[in-house]
SERO-4910 file (N, C-alpha, C, O; in steps of 0.05 Angstrom, whole numbers):
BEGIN
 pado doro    nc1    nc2    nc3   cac1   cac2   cac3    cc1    cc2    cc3    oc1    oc2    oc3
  Unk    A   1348   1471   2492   1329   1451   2500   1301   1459   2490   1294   1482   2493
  Unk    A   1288   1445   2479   1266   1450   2465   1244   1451   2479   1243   1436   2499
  Unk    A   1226   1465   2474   1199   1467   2500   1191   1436   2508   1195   1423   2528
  Unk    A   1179   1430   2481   1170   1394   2489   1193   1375   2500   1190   1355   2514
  Unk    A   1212   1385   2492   1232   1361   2515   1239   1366   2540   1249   1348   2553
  Unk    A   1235   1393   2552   1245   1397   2571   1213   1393   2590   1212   1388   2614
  Unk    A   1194   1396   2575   1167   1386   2586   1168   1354   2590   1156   1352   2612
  Unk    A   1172   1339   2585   1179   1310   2587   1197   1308   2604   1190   1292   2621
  Unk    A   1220   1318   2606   1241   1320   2631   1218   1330   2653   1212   1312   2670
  Unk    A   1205   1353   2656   1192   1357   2676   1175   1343   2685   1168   1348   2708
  Unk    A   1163   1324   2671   1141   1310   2681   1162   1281   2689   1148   1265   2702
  Unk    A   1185   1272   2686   1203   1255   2689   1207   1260   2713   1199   1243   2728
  Unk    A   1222   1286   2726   1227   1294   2750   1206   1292   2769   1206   1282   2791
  Unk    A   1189   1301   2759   1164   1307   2777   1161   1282   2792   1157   1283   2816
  Unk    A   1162   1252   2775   1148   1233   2780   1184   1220   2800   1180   1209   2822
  Unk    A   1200   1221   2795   1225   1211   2805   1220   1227   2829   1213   1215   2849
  Unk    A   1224   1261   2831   1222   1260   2862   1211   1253   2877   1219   1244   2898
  Unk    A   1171   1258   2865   1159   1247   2883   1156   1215   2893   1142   1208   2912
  Unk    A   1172   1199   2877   1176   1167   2887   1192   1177   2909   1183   1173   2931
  Unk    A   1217   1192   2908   1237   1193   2924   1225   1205   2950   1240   1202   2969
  Unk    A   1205   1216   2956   1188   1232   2974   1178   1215   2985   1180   1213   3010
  Unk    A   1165   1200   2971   1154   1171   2988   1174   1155   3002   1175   1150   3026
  Unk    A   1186   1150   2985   1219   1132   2999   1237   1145   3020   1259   1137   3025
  Unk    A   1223   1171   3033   1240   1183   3059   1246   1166   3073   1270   1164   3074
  Unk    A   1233   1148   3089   1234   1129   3113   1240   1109   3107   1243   1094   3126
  Unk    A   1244   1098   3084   1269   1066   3078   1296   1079   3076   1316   1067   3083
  Unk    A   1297   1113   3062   1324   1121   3060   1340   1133   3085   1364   1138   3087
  Unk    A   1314   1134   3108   1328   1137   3132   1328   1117   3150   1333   1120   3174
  Unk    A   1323   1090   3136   1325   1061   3152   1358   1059   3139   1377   1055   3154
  Unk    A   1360   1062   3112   1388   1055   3097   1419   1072   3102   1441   1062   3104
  Unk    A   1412   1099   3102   1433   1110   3110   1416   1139   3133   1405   1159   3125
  Unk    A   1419   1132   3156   1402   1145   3187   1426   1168   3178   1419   1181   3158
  Unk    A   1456   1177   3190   1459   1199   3189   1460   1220   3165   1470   1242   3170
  Unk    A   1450   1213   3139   1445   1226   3115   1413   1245   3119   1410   1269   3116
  Unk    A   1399   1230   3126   1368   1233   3124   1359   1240   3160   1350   1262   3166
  Unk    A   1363   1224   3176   1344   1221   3197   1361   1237   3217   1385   1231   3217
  Unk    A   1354   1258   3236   1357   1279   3254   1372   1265   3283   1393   1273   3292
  Unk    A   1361   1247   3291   1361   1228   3310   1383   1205   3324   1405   1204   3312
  Unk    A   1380   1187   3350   1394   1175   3337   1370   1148   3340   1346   1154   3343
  Unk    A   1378   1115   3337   1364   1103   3344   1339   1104   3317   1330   1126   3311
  Unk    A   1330   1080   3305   1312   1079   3291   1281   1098   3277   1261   1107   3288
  Unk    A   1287   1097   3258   1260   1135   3251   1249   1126   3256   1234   1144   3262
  Unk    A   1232   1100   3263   1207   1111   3277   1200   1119   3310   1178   1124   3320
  Unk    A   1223   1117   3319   1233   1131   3345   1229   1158   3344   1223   1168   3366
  Unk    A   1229   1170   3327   1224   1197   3333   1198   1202   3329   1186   1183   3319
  Unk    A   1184   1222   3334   1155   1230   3330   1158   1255   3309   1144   1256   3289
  Unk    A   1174   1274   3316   1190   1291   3295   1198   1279   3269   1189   1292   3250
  Unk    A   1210   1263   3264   1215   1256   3239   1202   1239   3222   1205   1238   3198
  Unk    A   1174   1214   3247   1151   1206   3228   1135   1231   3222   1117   1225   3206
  Unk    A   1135   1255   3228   1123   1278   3218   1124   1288   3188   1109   1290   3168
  Unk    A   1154   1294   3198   1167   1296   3166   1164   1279   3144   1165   1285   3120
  Unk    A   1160   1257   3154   1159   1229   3130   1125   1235   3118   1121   1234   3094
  Unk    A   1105   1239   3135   1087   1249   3126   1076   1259   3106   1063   1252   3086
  Unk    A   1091   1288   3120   1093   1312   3100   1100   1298   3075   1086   1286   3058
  Unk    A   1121   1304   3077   1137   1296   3052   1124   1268   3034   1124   1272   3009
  Unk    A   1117   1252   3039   1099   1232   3034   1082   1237   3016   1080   1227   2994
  Unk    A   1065   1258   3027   1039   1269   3010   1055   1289   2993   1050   1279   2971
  Unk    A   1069   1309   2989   1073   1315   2982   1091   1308   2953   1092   1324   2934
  Unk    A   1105   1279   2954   1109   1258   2939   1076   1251   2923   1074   1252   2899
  Unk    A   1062   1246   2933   1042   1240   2925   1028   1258   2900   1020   1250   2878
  Unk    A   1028   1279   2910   1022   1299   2899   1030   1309   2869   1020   1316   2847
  Unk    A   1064   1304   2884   1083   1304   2858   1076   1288   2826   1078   1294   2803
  Unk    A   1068   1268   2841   1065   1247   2815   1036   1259   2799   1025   1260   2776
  Unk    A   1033   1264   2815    997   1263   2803   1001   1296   2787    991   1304   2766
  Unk    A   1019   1313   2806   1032   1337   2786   1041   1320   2750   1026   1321   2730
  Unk    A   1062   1309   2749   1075   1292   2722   1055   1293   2708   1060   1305   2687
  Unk    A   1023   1284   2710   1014   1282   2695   1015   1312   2669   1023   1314   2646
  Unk    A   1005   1326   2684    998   1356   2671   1012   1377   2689    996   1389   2703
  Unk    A   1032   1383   2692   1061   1402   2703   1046   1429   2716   1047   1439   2738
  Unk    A   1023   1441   2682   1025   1456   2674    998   1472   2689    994   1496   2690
  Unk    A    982   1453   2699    958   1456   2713    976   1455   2745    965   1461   2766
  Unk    A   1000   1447   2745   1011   1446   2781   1025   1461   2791   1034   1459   2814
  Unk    A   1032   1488   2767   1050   1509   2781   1057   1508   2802   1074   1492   2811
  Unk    A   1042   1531   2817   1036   1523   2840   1048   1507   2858   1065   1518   2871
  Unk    A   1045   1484   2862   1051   1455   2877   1083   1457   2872   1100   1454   2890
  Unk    A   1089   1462   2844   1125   1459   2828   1130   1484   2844   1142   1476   2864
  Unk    A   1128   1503   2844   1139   1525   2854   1137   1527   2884   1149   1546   2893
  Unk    A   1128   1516   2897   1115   1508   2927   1141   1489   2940   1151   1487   2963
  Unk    A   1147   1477   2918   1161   1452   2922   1194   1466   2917   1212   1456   2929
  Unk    A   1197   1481   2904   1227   1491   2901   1232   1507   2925   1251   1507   2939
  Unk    A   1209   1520   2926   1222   1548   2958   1215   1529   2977   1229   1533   2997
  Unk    A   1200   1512   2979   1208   1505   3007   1228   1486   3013   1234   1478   3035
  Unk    A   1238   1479   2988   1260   1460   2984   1285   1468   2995   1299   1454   3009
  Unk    A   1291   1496   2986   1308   1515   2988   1307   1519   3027   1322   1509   3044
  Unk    A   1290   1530   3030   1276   1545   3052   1294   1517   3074   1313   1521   3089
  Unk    A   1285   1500   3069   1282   1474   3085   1320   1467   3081   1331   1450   3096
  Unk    A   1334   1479   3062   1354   1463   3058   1376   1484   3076   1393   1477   3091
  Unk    A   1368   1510   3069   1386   1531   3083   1384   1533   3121   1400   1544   3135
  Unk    A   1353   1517   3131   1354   1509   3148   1376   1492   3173   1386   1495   3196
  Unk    A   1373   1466   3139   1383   1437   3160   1418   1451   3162   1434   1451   3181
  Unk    A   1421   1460   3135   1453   1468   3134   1460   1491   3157   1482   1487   3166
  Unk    A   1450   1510   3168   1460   1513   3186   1462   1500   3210   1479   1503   3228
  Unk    A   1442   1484   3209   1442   1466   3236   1461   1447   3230   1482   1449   3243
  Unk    A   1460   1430   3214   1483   1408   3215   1507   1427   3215   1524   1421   3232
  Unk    A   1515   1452   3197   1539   1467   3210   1550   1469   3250   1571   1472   3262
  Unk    A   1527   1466   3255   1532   1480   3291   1543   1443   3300   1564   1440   3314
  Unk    A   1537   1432   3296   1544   1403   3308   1553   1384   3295   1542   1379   3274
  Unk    A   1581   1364   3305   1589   1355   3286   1574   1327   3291   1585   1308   3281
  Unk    A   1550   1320   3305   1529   1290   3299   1524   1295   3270   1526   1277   3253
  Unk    A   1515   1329   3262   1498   1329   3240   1507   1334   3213   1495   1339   3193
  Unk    A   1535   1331   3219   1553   1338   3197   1548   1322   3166   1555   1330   3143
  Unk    A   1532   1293   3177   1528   1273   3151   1497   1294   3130   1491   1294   3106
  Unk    A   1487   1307   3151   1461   1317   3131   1473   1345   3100   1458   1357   3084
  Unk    A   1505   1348   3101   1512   1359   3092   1524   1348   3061   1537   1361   3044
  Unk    A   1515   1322   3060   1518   1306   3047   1499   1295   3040   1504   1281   3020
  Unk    A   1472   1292   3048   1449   1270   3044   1423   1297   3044   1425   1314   3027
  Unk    A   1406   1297   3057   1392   1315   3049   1395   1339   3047   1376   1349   3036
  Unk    A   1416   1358   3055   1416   1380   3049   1421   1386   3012   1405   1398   2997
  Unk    A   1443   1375   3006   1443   1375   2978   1425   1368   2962   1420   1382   2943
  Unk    A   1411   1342   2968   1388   1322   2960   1370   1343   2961   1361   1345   2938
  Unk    A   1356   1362   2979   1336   1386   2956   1336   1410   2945   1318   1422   2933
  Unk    A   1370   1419   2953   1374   1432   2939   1380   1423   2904   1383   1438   2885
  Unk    A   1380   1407   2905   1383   1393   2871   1349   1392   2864   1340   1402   2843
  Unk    A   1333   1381   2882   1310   1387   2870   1292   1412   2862   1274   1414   2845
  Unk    A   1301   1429   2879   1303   1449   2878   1311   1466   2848   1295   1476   2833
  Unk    A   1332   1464   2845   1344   1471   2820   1328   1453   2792   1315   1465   2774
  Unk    A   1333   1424   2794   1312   1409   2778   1291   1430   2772   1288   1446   2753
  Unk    A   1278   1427   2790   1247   1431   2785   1237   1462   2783   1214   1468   2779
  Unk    A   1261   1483   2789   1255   1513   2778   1268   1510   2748   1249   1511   2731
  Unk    A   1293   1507   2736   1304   1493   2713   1277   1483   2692   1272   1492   2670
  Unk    A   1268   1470   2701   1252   1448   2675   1222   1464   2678   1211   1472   2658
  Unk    A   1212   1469   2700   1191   1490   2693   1188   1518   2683   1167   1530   2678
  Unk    A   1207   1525   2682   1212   1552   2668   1227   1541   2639   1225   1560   2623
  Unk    A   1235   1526   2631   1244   1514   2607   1212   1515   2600   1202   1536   2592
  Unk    A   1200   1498   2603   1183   1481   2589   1148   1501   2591   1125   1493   2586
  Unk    A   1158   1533   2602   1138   1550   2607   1116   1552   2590   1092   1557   2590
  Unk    A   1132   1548   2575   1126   1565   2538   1099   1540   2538   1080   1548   2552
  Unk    A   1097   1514   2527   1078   1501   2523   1057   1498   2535   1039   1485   2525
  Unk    A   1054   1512   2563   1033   1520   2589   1018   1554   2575    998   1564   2585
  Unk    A   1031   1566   2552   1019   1594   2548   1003   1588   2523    990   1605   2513
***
């Protein structure tokens, strides 16, 4: 993979997850036991409009990362461990109970892929940041 293409993939991702970061809370209106902790409608929880937040800005962020990757280290690398961090979390928990068995399927995987994405294409595409 060539530095400049995998820099274009990275600024591609960047901008796809962070749409998808924004879209937490329609994706936990569309499928609740994939995404949402709870039972009963997300904005029922106060816990999980939290998370939508977070994650929200953090989407936000993302995009405005796409522009220039290479100035957002930082933010990309911020965004993989806690991706990780956050994924080895929910998976033990949805392991202990079988309500939460669907997050083993919907967000637990869902950042561990971004995760991978986004360490993958920033270390690909290192070289044109030196």
């Amino acid at each position: 993979m060539t530095t400049t293409f995998s820099y274009k993939l990275l600024q591609v991702a960047l901008a796809v997850i962070g749409v998808l970061m924004i879209l937490l809370y329609p994706l936990a209106v569309v499928w609740p036991s994939g995404w949402a902790w709870h039972s009963g409608a997300p904005h029922e929880s106060h816990y999980f409009m939290m998370i939508v937040a977070l994650y929200a800005t953090l989407g936000v962020f993302l995009l405005n990362a796409a522009r220039r990757p290479e100035a957002h280290r930082s933010l990309i690398w911020f965004t993989v461990v806690s991706s990780v961090a956050h994924a080895a979390v929910m998976a033990v928990q949805a392991l202990g109970g079988e309500q939460h068995r669907g997050h083993l399927w919907g967000d637990v995987p869902a950042l561990l892929i971004v995760a991978a994405v986004l360490a993958v294409l920033v270390r690909a595409s290192a070289s044109r940041a030196a």
